[in-house]
Every structure is written in structure tokens, then in C-alpha cells.
N, C-alpha and C positions, 0 to 999 in steps of 0.2 A: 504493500500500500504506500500508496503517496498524497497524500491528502494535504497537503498543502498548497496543490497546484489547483486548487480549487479556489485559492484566492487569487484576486485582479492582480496581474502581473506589475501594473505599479505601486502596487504596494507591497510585493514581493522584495521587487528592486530595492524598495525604501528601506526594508527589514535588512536586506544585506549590505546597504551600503550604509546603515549604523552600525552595524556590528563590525565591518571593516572597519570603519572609521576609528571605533574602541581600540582596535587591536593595533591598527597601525600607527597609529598617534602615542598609545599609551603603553610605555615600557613599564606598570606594573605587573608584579611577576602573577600576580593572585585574580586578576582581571584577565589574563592572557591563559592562565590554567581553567579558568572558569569557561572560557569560550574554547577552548581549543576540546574540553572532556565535554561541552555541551555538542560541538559542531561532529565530534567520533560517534557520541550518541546517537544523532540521527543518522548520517551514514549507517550506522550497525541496522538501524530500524528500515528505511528505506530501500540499502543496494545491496550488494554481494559481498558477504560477509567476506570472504575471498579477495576482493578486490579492494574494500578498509584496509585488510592486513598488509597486503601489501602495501599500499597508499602510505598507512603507520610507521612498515619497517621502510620504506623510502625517507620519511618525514623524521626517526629518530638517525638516521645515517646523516642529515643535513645538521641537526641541533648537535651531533656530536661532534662534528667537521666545524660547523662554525664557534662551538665552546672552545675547541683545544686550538683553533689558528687565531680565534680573538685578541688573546695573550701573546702572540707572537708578532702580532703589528702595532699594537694599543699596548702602551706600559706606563699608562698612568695607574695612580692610586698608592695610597701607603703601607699595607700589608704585600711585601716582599714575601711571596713563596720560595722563588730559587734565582737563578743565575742561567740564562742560555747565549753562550758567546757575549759576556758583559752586558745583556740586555735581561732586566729583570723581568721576572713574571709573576704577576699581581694577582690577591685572590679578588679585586675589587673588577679587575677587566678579566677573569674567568667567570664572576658572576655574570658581568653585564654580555658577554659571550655566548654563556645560558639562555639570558634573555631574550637578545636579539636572535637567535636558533630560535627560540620558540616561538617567537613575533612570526617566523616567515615560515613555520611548521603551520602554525595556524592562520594563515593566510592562505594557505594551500590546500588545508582541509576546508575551510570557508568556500574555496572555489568548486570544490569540489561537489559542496551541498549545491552549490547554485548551479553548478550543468544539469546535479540530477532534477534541477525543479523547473529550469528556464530551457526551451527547444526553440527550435525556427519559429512557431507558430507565434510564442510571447515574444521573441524579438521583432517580429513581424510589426506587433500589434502595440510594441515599444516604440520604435522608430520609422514602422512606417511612414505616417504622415507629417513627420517631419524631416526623413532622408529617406524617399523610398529605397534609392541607391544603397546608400550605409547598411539597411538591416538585410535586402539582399545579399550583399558580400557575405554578412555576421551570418546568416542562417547560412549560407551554401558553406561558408566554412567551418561551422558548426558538426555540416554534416559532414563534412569532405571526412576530417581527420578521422571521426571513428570509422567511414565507410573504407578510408584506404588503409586503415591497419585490416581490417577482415579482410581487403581483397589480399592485400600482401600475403596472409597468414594463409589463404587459401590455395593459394597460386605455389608457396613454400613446399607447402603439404603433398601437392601433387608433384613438385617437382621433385621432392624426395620420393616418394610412391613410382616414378618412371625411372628409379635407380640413380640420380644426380645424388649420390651421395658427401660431393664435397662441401662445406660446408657455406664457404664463402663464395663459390659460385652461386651454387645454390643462392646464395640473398642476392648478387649483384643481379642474376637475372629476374627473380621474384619481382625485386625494386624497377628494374631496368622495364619488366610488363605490368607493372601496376602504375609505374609513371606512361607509358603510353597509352594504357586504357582509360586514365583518367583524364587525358589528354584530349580522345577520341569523345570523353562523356562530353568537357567543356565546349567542343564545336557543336554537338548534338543539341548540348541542352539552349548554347547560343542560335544558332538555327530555329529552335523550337520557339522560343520567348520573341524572335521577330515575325515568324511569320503569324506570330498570336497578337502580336502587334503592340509589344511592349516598348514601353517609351513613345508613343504615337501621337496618344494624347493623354488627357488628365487620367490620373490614376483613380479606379473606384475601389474605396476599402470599405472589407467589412469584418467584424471582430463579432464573435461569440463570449468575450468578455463584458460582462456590466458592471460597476459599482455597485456592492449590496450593504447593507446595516453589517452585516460580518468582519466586509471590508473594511469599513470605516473604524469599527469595534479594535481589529487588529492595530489601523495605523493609527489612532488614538492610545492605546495601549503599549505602542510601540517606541514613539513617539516621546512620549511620558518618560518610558523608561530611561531611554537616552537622557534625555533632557537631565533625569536626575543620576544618573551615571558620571555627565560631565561638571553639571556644578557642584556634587558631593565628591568630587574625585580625591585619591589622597596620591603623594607625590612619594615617587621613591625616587632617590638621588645614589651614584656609583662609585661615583668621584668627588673628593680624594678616596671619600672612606662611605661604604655603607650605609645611609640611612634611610629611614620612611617615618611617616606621620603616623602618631600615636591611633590606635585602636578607642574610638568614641563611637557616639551616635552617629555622628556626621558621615563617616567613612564606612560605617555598618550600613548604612543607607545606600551609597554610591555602591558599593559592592552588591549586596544585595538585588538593587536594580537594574547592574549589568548580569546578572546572575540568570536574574528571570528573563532578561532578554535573551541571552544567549539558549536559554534550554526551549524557549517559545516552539520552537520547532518540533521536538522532542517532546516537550509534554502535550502536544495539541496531535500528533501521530499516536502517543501511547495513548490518548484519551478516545483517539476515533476508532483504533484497534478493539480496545475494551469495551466499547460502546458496539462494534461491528460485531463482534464475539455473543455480545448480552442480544444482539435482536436475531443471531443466528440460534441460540438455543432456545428462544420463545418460538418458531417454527416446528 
């Protein structure tokens, strides 16, 4: 299930581009943990358990990579660990190493809820009417990348099946007929879109999305939360030396409310799940 995509696509958009906003702006370690186990939650619930894991072991290989070379370029801070070629290594830029790793771990899982929610269809209906051109491209290449890893994988398959047991042949040519045939699709499908008479004159849209009470419910609640995410916000500082703002009301607040934004996805999938479950057993 996906039951998210059940809401207006712009307010979809608005959902994700606050919660980036949270993450990329703000190197707290505790808002960045918060959204990053909110955004694995829905993945888990929505896509291929199989394809989170991996997504996960990609996204811990990059927070590792950027923790341990942070230190090796950045030597600020006052807590000296060791000594590498007379250049010190700090525990205050191996934290902040941590952090920025997780900033763009969860950045990346954030992207990743939003292909599984956003198709051709919602970007269509995003920027149609203001660049019919722009959401063309964005939908055809939307579609392009996952269609041309299948045909590649497909084309692989058989080539190893007709005995091409070498390895890198084997890909050069895969690649070498999946770039021609996608080559062949783009004359095809340009040919098709003229003689349909695209670009000719005004463009007629139409969209199966409407604004409903739901809608507005969401990006009033949405909305909200940010709002008090960013003025309750608490500051962590790296340099010279480790600190953060005292644990109060204030910062319980801010937290709390990026909290609930982050899991919004997540508990509104587990709530429609539990709900789908309770009208299948009254049958």
C-alpha cells in the first residue's frame, strides 16, 4: 500500500520540501536521527524490503566514508585525538563528520520516499501548466532511468544465456544495445508527439487531482509543524568545542514537532493499513 499518493500532489511537494529543508539546513544530530528512522520507516512500509537494505547498506558506506575523511581535511576544534603527518585529528570534526554523513544519508532516503510517491503523472500535473516543456523532460526521464536498467539487465541475461560468458563484454555490449534501442525509442516517440500535433497549439490539461478538506487538513498540519520546528529550534555548535542548548520546554517543543512531521508518512500508512485490515475482517 501507498496511501499517500492519495493526496494533491502539491501538497505532497510541500510535505517534502519541509522536511528537506529541516534536514539540510539543520546540523542537529537529534532532528537529523529523527527524520532519517522516520523516512527508513516508510520505505520499510511502502517498497521492497530488499531494496531499503540495500539503499541502508549504500547510505551507512557514505556516513562512514565521510566520518573518517572529515578529520583529514577539517582540523579544527580543541580535543586532539592523535597526530596524522603533523596534522591533528579532532574529536570535535569527527563528530561534525558524523553529522554531515548523516545530513546527506538522509537526504537520500528522503529522495527516495519521494520517487516512491511522485510518477510522470504528478509531475505532469506539477509543472504542467507552467512549463509544459520542463515536466515532459522530468516525466520521460523519470521513466527513462528505471526502464533502461531493466532493459540493460534483460538484454545481460540473454547475453549470458547464448554462452557470452565474459564478463565485460558481456556489459559493453548489453550497454552498447540498450543505448541504441533507447535511441530508436526517442525518434519513435518524437515522431509520435508530432504527428499528434504536439506543440501546434495551446496545450489542453486535465488532472484527476482536486483539492479536498484532507488536503488542506494535511498542509495545515504540516505547515504548523515546521513553523514550530524552526522557531523552537535548538542550536548545536562543533567548533572549537562541542556544545548544544540546554534540554527545556522550548526545545522539547521544536523537536517534538519535527518528530511528528517526519513520521506523518509513517503513521498515516500504518493507520490506513490497520484500518484496511479492520474492514477486511468485518467481510
Amino acid at each position: 500500500m501507498n496511501t499517500l499518493k492519495n493526496f494533491n500532489p502539491v501538497v505532497l511537494l510541500l510535505y517534502f520540501v519541509y522536511v528537506l529543508f529541516i534536514s539540510i539546513f539543520s546540523f542537529n544530530p537529534i532532528l537529523l536521527a529523527s527524520g532519517m528512522l522516520g523516512a527508513v520507516l516508510y520505505c520499510l512500509v511502502v517498497s521492497d524490503k530488499r531494496s531499503v537494505i540495500k539503499s541502508l547498506s549504500a547510505c551507512i558506506v557514505i556516513l562512514l566514508a565521510v566520518t573518517v575523511t572529515n578529520p583529514l581535511f577539517s582540523h579544527n576544534g580543541k580535543t586532539v585525538l592523535f597526530f596524522i603527518n603533523d596534522n591533528r585529528v579532532t574529536l570535535e570534526s569527527l563528530i561534525y563528520g558524523a553529522v554531515l554523513g548523516l545530513c546527506i544519508t538522509e537526504v537520500i532516503i528522503w529522495f527516495k520516499c519521494f520517487n516512491l510517491v511522485f510518477d510522470s503523472e504528478r509531475f505532469i500535473f506539477l509543472f504542467g501548466k507552467i512549463s509544459p516543456k520542463l515536466a515532459l523532460v522530468l516525466s520521460m526521464t523519470l521513466r527513462f532511468v528505471p526502464s533502461f536498467i531493466k532493459s540493460f539487465r534483460e538484454i545481460n541475461r540473454t547475453q549470458k544465456l547464448i554462452g557470452n560468458s565474459r564478463r565485460l563484454k558481456r556489459y559493453l555490449n548489453s550497454f552498447s544495445a540498450v543505448v541504441t534501442q533507447s535511441m530508436e525509442n526517442s525518434i519513435i516517440t518524437s515522431d509520435s508527439m508530432n504527428s499528434r500535433g504536439y506543440g501546434a497549439k495551446k496545450r489542453t490539461f486535465y488532472s484527476r487531482f482536486r483539492f479536498t478538506l484532507s488536503d488542506a487538513l494535511f498542509l495545515i498540519i504540516s505547515t504548523t509543524l515546521l513553523a514550530l520546528s524552526v522557531i523552537f529550534k535548538s542550536d548545536f555548535t562543533y567548533y572549537p568545542g562541542f556544545t548544544f542548548s540546554e534540554i527545556n520546554a522550548v526545545s522539547v517543543t521544536g523537536y517534538l514537532s519535527f518528530i511528528v512531521l517526519a513520521f506523518i508518512p509513517f503513521i498515516y500508512e500504518l493507520k490506513e493499513g490497520i484500518r484496511w485490515k479492520y474492514l477486511i475482517s468485518k467481510i
